[in-house]
GUGU-674902 format. One record per residue (C-alpha): residue in three letters; x, y, z. Coordinates in Angstrom, 2 decimals. Example, Ala and Ser with C-alpha at 12.3 -4.5 7.8 and 13.67 -1.06 7.14 Angstrom:
2
<ALA,<12.30,-4.50,7.80>>
<SER,<13.67,-1.06,7.14>>
END
This chain:
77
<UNK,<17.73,9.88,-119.10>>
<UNK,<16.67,12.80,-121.28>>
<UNK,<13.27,11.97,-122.98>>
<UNK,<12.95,14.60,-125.66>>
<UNK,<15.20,14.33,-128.27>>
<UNK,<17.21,17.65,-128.61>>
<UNK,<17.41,17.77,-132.46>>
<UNK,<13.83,17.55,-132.87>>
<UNK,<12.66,19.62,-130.31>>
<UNK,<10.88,23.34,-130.81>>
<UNK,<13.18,26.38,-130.05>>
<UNK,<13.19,26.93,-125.69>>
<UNK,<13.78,23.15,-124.48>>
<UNK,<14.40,24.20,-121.53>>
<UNK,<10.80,24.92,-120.39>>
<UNK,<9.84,21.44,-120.27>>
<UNK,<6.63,21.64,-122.36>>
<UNK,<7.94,18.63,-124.86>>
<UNK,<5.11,16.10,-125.36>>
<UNK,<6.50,13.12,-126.61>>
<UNK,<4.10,12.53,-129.06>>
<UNK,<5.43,12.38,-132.33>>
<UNK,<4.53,9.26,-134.68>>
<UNK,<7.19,6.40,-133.50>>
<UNK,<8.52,8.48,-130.36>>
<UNK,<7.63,6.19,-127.74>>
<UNK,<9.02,3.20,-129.66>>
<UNK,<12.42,5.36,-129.85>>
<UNK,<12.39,5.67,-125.88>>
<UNK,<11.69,2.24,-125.66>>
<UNK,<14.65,1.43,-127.77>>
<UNK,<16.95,3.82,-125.70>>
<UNK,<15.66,2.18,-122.32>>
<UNK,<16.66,-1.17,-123.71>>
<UNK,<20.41,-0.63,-124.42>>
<UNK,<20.47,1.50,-120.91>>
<UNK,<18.83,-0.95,-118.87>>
<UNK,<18.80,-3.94,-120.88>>
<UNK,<22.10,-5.62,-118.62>>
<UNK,<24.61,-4.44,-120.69>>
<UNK,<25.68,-1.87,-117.93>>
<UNK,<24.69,-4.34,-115.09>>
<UNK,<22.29,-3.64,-112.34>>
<UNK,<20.96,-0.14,-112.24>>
<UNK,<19.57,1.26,-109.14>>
<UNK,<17.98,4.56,-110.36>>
<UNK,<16.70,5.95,-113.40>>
<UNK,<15.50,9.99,-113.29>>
<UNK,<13.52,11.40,-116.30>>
<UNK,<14.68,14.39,-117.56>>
<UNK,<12.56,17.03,-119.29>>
<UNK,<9.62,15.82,-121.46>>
<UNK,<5.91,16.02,-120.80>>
<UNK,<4.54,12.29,-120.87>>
<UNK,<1.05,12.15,-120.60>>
<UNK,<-0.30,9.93,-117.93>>
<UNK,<-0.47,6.95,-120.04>>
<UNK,<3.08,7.54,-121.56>>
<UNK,<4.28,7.73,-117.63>>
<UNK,<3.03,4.21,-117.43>>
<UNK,<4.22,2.90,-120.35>>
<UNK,<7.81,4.06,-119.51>>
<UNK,<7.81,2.92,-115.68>>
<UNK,<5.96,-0.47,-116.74>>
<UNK,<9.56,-0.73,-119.31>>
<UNK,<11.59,0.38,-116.97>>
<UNK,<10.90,-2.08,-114.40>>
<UNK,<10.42,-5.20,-117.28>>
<UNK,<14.49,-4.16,-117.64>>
<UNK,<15.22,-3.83,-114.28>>
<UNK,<12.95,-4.86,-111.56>>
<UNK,<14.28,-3.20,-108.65>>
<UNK,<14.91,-0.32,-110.13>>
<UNK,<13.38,3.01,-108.06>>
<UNK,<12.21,6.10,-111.19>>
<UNK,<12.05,9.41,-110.54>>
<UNK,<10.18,12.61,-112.63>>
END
């Protein structure tokens, strides 16, 4: 799951210095996570963040939805 959204992102992606701190951003991921993980695709085993730069709180936030969606889920940076 890429976190950064790749038309809003500042020229050179690819060096992973994307906070994800625009107004509403979070909510967006959150949104995403639910129609990945939300059952629709049944159980999922692993999810792997791609790219991004969550602050330590916004780590939590997404692990803490991940693992509301699917509890036995194992996350990886």
């Amino acid at each position: 799951f890429s976190n950064i959204d790749w038309e809003k992102q500042p020229e050179n992606p690819w060096q992973n210095a994307n906070t994800l701190d625009e107004e509403g951003y979070m909510e967006y991921i959150h949104a995403q996570l639910k129609e990945l993980l939300g059952g629709k695709y049944g159980e999922i085993s692993e999810l792997w963040y791609d790219m991004g730069k969550p602050n330590p709180a916004q780590s939590d936030q997404l692990r803490t939805w991940a693992h509301e969606l699917q509890p036995n889920i194992m996350i990886n940076s």
